[in-house]
C-alpha positions as CSV (number, residue, x, y, z in Angstrom):
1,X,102.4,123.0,98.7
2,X,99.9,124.8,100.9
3,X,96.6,123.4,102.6
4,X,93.9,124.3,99.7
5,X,90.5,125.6,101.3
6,X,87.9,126.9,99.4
7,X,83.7,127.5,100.1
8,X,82.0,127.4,96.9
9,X,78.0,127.4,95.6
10,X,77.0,124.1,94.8
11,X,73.9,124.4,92.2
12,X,71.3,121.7,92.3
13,X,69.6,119.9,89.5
14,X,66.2,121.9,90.9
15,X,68.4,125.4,91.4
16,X,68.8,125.4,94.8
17,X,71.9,127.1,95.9
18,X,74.0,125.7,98.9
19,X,77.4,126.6,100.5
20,X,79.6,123.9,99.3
21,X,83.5,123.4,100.9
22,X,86.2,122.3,99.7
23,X,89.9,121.0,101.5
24,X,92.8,119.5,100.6
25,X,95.5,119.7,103.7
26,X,99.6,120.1,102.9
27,X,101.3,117.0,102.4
28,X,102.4,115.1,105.4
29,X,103.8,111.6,106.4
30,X,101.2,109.5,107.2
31,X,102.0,105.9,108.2
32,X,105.5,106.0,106.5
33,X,104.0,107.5,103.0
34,X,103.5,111.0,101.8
35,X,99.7,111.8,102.2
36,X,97.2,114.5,102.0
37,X,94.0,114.8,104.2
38,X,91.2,115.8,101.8
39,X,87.5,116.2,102.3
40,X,84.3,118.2,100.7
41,X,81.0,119.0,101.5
42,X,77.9,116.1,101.4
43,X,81.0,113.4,103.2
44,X,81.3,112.7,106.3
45,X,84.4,112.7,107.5
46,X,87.7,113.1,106.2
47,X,89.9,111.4,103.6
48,X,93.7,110.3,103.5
49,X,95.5,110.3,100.0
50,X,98.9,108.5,100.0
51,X,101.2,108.8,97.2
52,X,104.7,107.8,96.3
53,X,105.9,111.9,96.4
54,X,104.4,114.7,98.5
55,X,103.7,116.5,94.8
56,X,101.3,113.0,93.8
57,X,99.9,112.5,97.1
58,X,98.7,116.1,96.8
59,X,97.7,115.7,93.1
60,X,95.9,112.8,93.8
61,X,93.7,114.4,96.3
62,X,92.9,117.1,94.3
63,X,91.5,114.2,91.0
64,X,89.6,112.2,94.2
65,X,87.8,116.1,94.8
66,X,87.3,116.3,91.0
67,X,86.0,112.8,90.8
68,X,83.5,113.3,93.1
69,X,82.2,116.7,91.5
70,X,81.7,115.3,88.5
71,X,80.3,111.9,89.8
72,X,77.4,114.1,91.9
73,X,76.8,115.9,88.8
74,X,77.4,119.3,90.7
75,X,78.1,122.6,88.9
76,X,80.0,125.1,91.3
77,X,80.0,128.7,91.4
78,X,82.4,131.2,92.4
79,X,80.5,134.2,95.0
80,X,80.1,136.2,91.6
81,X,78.1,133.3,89.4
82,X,80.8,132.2,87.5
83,X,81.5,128.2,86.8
84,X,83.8,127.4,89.9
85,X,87.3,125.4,88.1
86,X,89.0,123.5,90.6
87,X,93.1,123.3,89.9
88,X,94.5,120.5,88.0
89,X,97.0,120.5,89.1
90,X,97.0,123.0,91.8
91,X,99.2,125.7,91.7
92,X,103.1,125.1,93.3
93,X,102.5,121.3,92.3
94,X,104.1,120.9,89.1
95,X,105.1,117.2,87.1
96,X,108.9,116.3,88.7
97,X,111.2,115.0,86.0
């Protein structure tokens, strides 16, 4: 699993288009757990996601980033226009088991 990085058009409610970024770092250990550093335009800061396998601690930064998109009510765009899809779940992160 790779560091994800994306930039992004984030559409407002009135139409205004803004640059809107997008990270979620490899897996690492984080205070003895597998976590992933995550963090996305309009938050300060960055995010730690633990989980109890690199693959969930990844996957489960990816649904925070989702969670927040959808909580903002943003639509994203690709640089073309088209409705931006983040992964779920992101490519190279498949279900274990």
């Amino acid at each position: 699993m790779d560091e994800y990085a994306v930039e992004v058009t984030a559409k407002g409610a009135d139409g205004s288009l803004e640059p809107f970024h997008i990270y979620v770092g490899a897996p690492e250990i984080k205070d003895g757990v597998h976590a992933c550093l995550w963090w996305c335009t309009g938050f300060s800061g960055g995010f730690w996601q633990g989980g109890a396998s690199p693959e969930q601690a990844y996957r489960e930064a990816f649904k925070n980033v989702a969670r927040l998109i959808h909580h903002d009510g943003l639509t994203l765009l690709t640089t073309d226009g088209a409705p931006f899809h983040l992964p779920d779940p992101p490519d190279g992160c498949e279900e274990k088991g």
